[in-house]
N, C-alpha and C positions, 0 to 999 in steps of 0.2 A: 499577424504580420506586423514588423515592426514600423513604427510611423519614422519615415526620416528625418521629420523635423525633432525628435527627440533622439536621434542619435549624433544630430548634428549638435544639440547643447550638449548632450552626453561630455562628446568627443572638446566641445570648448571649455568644458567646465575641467577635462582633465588639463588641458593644455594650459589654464588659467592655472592651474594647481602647482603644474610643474614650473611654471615660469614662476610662481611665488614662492614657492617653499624654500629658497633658500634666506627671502627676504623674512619669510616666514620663520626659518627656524636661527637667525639672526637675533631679530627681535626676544623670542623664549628664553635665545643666552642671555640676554643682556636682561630680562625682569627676573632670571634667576640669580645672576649675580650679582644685582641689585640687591637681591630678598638675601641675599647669602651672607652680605657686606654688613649689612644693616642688622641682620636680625640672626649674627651669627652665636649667639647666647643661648638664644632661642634655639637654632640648630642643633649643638652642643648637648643641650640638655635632652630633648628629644633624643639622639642619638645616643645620649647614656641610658636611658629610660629605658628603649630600645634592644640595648645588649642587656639590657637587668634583666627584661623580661624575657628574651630570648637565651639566659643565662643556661638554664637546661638542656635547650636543643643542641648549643656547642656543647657542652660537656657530654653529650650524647655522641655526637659525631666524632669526638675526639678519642673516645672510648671505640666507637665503632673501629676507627681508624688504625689505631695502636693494635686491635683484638684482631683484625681482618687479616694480617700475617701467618696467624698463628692457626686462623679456623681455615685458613687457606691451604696450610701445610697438613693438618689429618684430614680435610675433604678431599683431596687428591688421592691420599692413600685408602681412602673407603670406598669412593669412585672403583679404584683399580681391585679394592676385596671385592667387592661387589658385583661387576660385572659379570662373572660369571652366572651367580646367583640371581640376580635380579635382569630379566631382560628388559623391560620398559626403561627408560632414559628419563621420562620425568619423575618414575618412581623411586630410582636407583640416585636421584642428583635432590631429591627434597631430603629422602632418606639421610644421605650422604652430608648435605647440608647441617640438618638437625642435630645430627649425632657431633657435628665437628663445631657447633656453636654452642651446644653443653658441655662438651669437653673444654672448648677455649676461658669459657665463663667460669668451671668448674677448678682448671687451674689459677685463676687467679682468683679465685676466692680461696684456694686451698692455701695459696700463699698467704694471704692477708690474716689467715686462720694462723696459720705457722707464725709470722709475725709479730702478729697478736699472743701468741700461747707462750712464745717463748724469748724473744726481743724486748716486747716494752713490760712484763715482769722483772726484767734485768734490769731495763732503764728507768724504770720506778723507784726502784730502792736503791740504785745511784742519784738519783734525784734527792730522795730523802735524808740519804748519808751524805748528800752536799750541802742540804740547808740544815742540816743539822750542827757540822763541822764548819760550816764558813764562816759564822760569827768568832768561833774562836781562833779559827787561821787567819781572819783579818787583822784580829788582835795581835796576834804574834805578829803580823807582820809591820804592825803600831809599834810596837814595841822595838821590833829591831830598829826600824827608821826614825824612833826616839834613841835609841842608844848610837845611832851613827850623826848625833846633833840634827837631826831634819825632826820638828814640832809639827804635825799635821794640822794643827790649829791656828798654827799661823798664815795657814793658807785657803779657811774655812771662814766664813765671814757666817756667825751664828746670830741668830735674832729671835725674839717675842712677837707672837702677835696677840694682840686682846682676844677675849673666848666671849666676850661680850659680858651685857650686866649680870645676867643667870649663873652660867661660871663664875662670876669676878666674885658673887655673892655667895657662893658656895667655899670656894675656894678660902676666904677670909674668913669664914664660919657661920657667917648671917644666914642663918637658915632657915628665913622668910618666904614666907607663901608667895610671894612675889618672888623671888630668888628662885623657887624650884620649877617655879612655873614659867620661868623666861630661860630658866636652863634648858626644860622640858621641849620646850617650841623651839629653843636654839636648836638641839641637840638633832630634832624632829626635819626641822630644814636643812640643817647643814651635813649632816651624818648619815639619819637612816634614810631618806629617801633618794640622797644622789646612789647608793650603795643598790638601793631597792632598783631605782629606774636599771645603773649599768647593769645586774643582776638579770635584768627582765629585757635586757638589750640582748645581753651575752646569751640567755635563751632561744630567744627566736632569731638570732642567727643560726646559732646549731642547727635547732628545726629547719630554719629555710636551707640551708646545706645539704642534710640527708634529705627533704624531699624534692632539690635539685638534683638528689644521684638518684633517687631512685627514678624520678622521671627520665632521666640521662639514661638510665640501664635500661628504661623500657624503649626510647629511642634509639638505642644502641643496637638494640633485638631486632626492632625494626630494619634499618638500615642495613645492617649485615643480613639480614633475609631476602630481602628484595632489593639488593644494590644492584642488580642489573638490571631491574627495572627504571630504577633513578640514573643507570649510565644513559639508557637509551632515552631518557626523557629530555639530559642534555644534549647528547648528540642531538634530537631533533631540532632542539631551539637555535645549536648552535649552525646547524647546517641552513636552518629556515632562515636566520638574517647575516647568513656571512656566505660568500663564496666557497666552492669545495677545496679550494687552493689555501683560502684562510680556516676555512675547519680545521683541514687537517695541520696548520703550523700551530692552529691554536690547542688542538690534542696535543702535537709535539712536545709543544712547553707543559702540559699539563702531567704528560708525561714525567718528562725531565724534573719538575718540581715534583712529583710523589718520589722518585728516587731518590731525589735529593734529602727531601722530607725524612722519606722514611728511614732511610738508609742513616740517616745523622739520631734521628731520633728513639729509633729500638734498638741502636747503638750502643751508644750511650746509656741510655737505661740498661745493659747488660751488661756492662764495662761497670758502672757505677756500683750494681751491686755484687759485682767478684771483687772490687776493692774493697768496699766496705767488709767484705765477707774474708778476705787478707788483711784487712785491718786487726779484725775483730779476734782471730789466730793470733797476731803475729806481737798484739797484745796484751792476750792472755797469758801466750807463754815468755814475753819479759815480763809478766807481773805489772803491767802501766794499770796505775786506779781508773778506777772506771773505763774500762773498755769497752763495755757494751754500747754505752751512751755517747763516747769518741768516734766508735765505730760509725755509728747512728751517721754522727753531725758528717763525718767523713765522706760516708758514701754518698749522702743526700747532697753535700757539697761541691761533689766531684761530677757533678750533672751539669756544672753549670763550667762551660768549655774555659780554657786558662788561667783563669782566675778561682774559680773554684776549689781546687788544692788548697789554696791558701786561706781563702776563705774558711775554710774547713779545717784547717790545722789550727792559726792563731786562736779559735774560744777553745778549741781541746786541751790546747799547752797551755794554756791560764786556769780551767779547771785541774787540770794536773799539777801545776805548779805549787799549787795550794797548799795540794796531799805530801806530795814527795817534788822539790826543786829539781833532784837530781835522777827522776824516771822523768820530768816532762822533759830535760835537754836529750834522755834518750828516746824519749816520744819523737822528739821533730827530729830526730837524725833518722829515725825506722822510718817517719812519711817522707821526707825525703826520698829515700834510696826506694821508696813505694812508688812515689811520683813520679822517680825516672823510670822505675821498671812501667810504668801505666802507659807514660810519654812518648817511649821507644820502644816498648815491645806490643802491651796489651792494647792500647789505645790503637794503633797504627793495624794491627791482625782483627781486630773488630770493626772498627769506624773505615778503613783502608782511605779510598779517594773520595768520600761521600760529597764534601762540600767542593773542593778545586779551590778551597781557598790556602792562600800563604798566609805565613804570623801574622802578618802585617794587617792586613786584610779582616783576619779573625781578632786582631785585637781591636780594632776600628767598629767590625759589626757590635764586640761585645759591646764595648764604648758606648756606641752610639743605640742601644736598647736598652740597655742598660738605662740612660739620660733619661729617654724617653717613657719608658714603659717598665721600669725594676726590674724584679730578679726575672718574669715571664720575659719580659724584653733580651735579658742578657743568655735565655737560652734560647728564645727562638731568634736573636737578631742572625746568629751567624747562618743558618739554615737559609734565611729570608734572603739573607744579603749575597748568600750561593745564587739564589735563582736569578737574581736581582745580575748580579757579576758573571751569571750564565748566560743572559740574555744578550747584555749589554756586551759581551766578547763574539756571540755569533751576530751581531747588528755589524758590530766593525768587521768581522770578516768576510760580510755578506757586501759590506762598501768595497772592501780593499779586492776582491775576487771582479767587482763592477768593474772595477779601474784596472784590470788585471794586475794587481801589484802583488807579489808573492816576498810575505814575511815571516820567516824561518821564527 
């Protein structure tokens, strides 16, 4: 039996709790924002540390994310073979599952295989027949700009600098023991080993790259397997500290931002490479030098919403220009008439209403991610700034419906 006298502190110790807790959870602000003000370097850094290390499980989930469309579209249709076939429901939906997460995987590595076999072969040996020819098309281009009286040298400010005593005593012909051997240690400091470190930089980044995809891939596997596991683990948490009222506004938006998201985002990646893939045509048969590699820079740049065209045409029509002046002015008149066909026909039958934003709107998001965050910022700001301009539009119509104000 319980003793009363212990349910009576029970009962005061809550009632002491709840009368504090807000003095209580006052104070927590004010030592964190303290901590936050002070020691915001600190923060910073930690929080870069953070996404470093966490670097894989995004590109995991981003992968998940992007593939979940696609493994979504043949699981439906193996579900529906299958049903008759298979009567168990959990056999017929793991089955179903499997089969449609090797196939999603398998296309896109068939692509990347494709790609790779026959893309960057093309762009290789445009590459090489650009460094190999640029030296002397710059010269030509010396040359004309000397014979139109403009001296490139009068606007090059040239200079020496000492190679130190090693060199100086080489170079003069003193070729003392002393001389070779302060060249030697010159040459050892200043040459081979910044060359060795970048070298040995530039490695293990590589390294850290592929074994962030491959962790990403096996993260990837996971989460498209068991994502309904992980939906319902949020749903609990979110039902456990939020009212059923705020749940579900908070599903709402979660909602609304995956359409938004997604609907902008494999989008665009679809749009991006039927352009590049109309590039890549429509410049082999005008003969434009290097198409493949035009093509490339095209589509890759046409991912990144309004300014991307452009972006992507100005280095193509300088590489062109080089080869033949007069296919690069027909180069930007084919992306032109590309860009408007992309603008107004393809762009708008793909992408359709995805964001709800106006020019205006979209030139602002890119702007403003762009500042912040480069070329990642400049394609996910407009996406961000949808949900961002989705919310903040059902907030005002949720004020102006309180007030009964009705605005056409």
């Amino acid at each position: 039996m319980n003793n009363p006298n212990n349910l009576t502190e029970d009962n005061s110790l809550k009632a002491l709790f709840r009368k504090g807790l807000p003095q209580i959870i006052v104070i927590i602000s004010g030592i964190l924002f303290f901590f936050f003000v002070y020691k915001i370097s600190t923060i910073l850094s930690l929080f870069s540390r953070i996404l470093s290390v966490l670097t894989p499980i995004i590109m995991g989930l981003a992968m998940a994310y992007l593939l979940n469309p696609v493994m979504v579209f043949f699981e439906r249709r193996f579900l529906k073979a299958f049903q008759k076939s298979i009567k168990t429901d959990n056999r017929r939906k793991t089955l179903s599952r499997t089969l449609a997460l090797i196939i999603s995987f398998a296309i896109v590595f068939l692509f990347l295989y494709m790609l790779g076999a026959m893309v960057f072969p093309l762009i290789q040996e445009n590459i090489i027949n650009l460094a190999r020819v640029l030296p002397s098309e710059i010269n030509k281009a010396i040359r004309w700009l000397e014979s139109q009286g403009i001296h490139i040298e009068n606007y090059l400010q040239v200079g020496g600098a000492s190679l130190g005593d090693g060199k100086e005593s080489i170079s003069s012909g003193a070729f003392s023991l002393d001389g070779i051997i302060g060249y030697m240690l010159n040459w050892v400091q200043n040459d081979m080993l910044p060359q060795m470190s970048m070298l040995l930089n530039q490695v293990m980044g590589l390294f850290s790259v592929v074994l962030n995809l491959l962790v990403g891939f096996v993260v990837a596997i996971y989460v498209l397997t068991s994502k309904e596991i992980f939906l319902r683990q949020v749903k609990k948490i979110v039902y456990a500290f939020a009212s059923e009222r705020t749940a579900e506004k908070v599903f709402h938006i979660a909602k609304q931002t995956n359409r938004i998201f997604g609907g902008f985002i494999s989008g665009k990646v679809v749009d991006s490479i039927i352009i590049g893939i109309l590039c890549f045509i429509g410049s082999s048969l005008l003969g434009i030098p290097y198409a493949p590699l035009v093509s490339v820079i095209v589509g890759v740049a046409n991912i990144i919403p309004f300014f991307g065209p452009y972006i992507g045409v100005i280095p193509s029509a300088f590489l062109i220009v080089l080869a033949d002046p007069v296919k690069a002015i027909v180069f930007i008149i084919f992306a032109c008439g590309l860009q408007l066909f992309d603008g107004n026909v393809l762009g708008p039958k793909i992408l359709g209403e995805s964001t709800g934003l106006s020019p205006f709107w979209i030139i602002f998001a890119i702007m403003l991610g762009g500042g912040l965050f480069g070329i990642l910022g400049m394609l996910l700001g407009v996406p961000t700034f949808a949900v961002i301009y989705y919310l903040a539009k059902s907030f005002v119509n949720y004020l102006l419906e309180k007030k009964q104000i009705k605005v056409e």
